[in-house]
N, C-alpha and C positions, 0 to 999 in steps of 0.2 A: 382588279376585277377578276371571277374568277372563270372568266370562259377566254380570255387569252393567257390566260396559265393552263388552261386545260389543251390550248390549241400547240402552244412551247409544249408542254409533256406528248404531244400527239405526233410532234414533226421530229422528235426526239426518240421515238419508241422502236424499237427494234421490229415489233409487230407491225410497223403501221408503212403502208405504200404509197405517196401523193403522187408527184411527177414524174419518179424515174422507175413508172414501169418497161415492159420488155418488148422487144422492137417487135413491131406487127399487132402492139395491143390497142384496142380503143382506149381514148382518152375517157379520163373519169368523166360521169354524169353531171351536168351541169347543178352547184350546189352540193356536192361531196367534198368533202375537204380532204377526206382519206378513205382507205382501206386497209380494215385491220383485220389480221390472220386470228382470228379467236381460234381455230381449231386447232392451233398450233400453242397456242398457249394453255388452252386446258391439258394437252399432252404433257407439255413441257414440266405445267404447276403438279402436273398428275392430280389433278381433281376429281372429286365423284361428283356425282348425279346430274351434270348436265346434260342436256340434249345431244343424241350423238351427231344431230343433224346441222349443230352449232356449224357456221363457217368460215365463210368473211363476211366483214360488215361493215356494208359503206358509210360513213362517219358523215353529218350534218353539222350546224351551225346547231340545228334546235336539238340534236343528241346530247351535246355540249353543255347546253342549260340545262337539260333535262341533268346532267350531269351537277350541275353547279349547285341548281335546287338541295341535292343529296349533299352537298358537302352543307352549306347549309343549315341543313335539318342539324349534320353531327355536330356542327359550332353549339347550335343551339341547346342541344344534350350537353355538352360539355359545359355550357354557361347555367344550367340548371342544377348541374350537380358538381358543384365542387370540388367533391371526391379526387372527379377525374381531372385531375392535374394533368399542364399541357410544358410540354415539354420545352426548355428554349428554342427559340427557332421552327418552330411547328407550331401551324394552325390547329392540329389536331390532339385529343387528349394521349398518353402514355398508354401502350397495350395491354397494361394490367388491370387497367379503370375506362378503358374505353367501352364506349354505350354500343351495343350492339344492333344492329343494321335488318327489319324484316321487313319483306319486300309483300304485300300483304296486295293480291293480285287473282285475277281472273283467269281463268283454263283458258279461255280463249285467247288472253294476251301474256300465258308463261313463258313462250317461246322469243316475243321480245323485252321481258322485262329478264332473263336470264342473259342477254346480249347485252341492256346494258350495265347488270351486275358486273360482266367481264372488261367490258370496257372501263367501268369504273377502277375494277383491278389493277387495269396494265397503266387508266392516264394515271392514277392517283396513289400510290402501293401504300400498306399502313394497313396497323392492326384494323382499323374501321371499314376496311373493306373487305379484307380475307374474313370478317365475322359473318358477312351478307347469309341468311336466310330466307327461302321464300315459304310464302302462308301460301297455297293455291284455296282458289275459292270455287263451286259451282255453279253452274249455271244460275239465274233467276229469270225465269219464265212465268207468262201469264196464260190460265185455263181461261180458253175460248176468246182470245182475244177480240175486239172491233175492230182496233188498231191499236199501235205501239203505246203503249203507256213509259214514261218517264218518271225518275225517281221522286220530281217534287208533285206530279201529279199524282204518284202513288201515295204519298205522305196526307197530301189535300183528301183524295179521297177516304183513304183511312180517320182523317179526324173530322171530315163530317161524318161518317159512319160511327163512330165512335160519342159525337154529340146527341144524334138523333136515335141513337141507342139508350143515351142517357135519359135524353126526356124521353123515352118510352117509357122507362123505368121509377126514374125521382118527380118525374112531372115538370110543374115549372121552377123549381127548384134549381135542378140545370139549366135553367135559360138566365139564369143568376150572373153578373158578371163577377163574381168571386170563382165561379163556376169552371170562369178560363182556363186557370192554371192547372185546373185537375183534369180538364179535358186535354192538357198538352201532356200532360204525363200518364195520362190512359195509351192516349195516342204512341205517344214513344215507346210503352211496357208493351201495345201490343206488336206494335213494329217489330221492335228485337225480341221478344219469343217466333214473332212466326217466323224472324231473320236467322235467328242464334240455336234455335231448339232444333236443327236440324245438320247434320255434321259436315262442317264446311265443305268437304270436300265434295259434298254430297250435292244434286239437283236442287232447286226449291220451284215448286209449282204455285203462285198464288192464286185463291177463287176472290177475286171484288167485286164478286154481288153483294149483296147490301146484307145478307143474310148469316152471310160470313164468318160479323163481327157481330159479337151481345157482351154487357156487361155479365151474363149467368152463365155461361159456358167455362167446364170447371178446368180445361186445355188452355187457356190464354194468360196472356199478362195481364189481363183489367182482372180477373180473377183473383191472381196475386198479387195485385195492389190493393183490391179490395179486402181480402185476410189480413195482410197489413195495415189497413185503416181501422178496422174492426180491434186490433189489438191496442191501437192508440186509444180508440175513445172507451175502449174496458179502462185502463191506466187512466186517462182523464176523467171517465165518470170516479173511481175510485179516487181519486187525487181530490176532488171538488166534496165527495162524501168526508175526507179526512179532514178537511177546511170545516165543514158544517158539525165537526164532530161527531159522527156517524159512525165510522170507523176507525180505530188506532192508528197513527203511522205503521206501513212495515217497515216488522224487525231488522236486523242484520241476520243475512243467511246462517251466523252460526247459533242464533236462539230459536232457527226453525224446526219442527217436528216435521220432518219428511216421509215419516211411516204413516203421515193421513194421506197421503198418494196410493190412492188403491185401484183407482181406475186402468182400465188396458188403455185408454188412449193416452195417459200419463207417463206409463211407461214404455210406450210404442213414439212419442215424443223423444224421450229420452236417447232410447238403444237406436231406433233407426234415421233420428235427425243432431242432436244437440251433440251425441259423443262422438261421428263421424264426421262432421260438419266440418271440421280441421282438415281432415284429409282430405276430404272432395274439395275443398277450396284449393289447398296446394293442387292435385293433380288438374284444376280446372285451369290455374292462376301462370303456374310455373310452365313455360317452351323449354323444352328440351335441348335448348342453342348448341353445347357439346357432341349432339350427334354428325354422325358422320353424314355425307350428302349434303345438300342443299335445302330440303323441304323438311318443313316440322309441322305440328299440327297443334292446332287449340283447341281443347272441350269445351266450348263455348256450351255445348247439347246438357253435360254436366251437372253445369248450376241452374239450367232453365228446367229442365226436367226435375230437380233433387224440389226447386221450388213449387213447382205446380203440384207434384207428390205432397210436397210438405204442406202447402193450403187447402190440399183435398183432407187430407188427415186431422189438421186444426180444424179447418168447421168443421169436419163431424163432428171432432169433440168439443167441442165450443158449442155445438148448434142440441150436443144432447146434454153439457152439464152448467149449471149452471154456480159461477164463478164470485158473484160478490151476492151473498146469501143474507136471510135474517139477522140485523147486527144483536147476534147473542152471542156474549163472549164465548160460550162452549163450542163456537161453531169458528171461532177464530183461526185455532192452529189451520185446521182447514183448509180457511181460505186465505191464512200468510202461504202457504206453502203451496198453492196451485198459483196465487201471485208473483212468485219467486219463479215456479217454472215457468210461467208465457212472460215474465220477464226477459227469461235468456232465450227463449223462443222469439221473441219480438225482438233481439240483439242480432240474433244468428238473420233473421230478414233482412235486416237493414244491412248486415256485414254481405249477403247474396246479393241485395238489390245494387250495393256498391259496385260489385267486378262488372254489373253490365251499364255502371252507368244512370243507375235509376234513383232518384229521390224518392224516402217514405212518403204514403200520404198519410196524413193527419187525421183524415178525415172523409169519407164520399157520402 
């Protein structure tokens, strides 16, 4: 078990003081097991960027689990990835392939979740814990509250808002029980843009009035799930036209004529989303774990802003050109080659909606 192995490494620690404190001192508080000198270990390890305020810290029964949970987690990482091979006699993987540790946490709870990154330190030592990183997050507040709102009542609220948005919109159409699953993922697109589009370290104010939320508001995530649905049923109606004989299969990109691209928003497609889109994923994707300090930070803001930019920009062009034209062949090259670009247009979506977690829809 691992919280009497935790409690052997704690009565063992040079850090840590149970019984034999010093004459004239009160005895420990009922339910401490110890006291450990953290201030003397960040010294010692010469660490940056914790708190200077760090001190002693009275050791529990539930710190210990709290503790265990974390080891845990890295069993877990290590049974995932094979890579990291574990060494004989160690629970844990080799230093060179060990899974790296971010402690992804609240302003208002840095100061003890940096306690027990140290403690984890001094009970357990090993590459998996000198990796430890914390994510801090900001606040999430609600404008004009009634009273406290909770995370599942927040969610509740948002996805009837988000239903009764819809049948304003489709009618009964979303009262459809096919309906469900797109209402679960309106719901969740709009959650993490208003969560994610805003930089972690940053306040978040939410407004849950009812007004809030619309499926036509060109800032949210039902926004851009809705441009990504839009691109699927282009591809599906054209898919179903090629079946009916209508249209020729599209070619292979190298029998395309790409000089029938004359439009700005074809090449505004191109230069400011499909050929940076690489980049902005790595700087969104990749933490910075190497740096010095404790805290690192995720663009999370990134890829929710590069998307909602990038579906403001497709419908307009989508909403002024029109893409599967009169089947005359003269008119083919055409439309193989604006086919070919919202192809990779519709790839680069799906590749965004992936880092936050989000399924294409198919369809709204």
């Amino acid at each position: 078990d691992a919280v009497p192995a935790l409690k052997r490494a704690l009565a063992q620690s040079p850090y840590a003081a149970a019984g034999e404190r010093g004459p004239g001192a009160a005895a420990l508080p009922e339910g401490v097991l110890a006291e450990v000198d953290l201030k003397s270990f960040v010294e010692r390890q010469r660490l940056e960027g914790y708190d200077p305020n760090l001190d002693v810290l009275l050791v529990t029964e539930e710190k210990l689990r709290c503790l265990a949970e974390l080891q845990q987690a890295v069993l877990q990482c290590a049974v995932s990835n094979p890579a990291a091979a574990t060494p004989p006699g160690s629970r844990f993987p080799a230093g060179g392939s060990c899974c790296h540790v971010v402690h992804v946490v609240s302003c208002e709870e840095e100061f003890q979740q940096q306690q027990m990154d140290l403690l984890w330190r001094i009970l357990d030592p090993g590459a998996h814990t000198a990796l430890q990183k914390h994510l801090v997050c900001g606040p999430v507040k609600v404008a004009k509250p009634s009273s406290p709102v909770g995370a599942d009542q927040y969610f509740q609220l948002r996805k009837r808002q988000m239903y009764e948005a819809s049948v304003m919109k489709y009618g009964e159409l979303a009262q459809d029980e096919a309906w469900t699953e797109v209402i679960d993922v309106l719901t969740a697109a709009a959650i993490r843009f208003e969560m994610l589009s805003t930089a972690h370290r940053s306040q978040i104010v939410l407004d849950l009035e009812d007004s809030s939320i619309s499926t036509k508001g060109t800032k949210s995530g039902a926004f851009v799930m809705y441009n990504c649905a839009r691109l699927a049923t282009l591809f599906d109606t054209y898919q179903r036209a090629v079946e009916r004989g209508t249209y020729p299969p599209l070619p292979p990109p190298s029998e395309l004529n790409f000089s029938c691209l004359r439009e700005e928003g074809e090449w505004l497609l191109l230069f400011n989303y499909l050929l940076p889109f690489p980049e902005v994923l790595q700087q969104a994707a990749q933490l910075p774990l190497p740096s010095k300090g404790i805290r690192i930070t995720a663009s999370t803001e990134t890829v929710c802003k590069f998307l909602i930019q990038l579906s403001m920009d497709f419908s307009s062009y989508y909403n002024r050109v029109h893409i599967l034209g009169e089947p005359f062949p003269h008119l083919f090259d055409q439309m193989f080659a604006r086919l070919q670009l919202l192809a990779a247009v519709r790839d680069m979506f799906h590749s965004a909606l992936e880092t936050l977690h989000l399924p294409p829809l198919s369809q709204i």
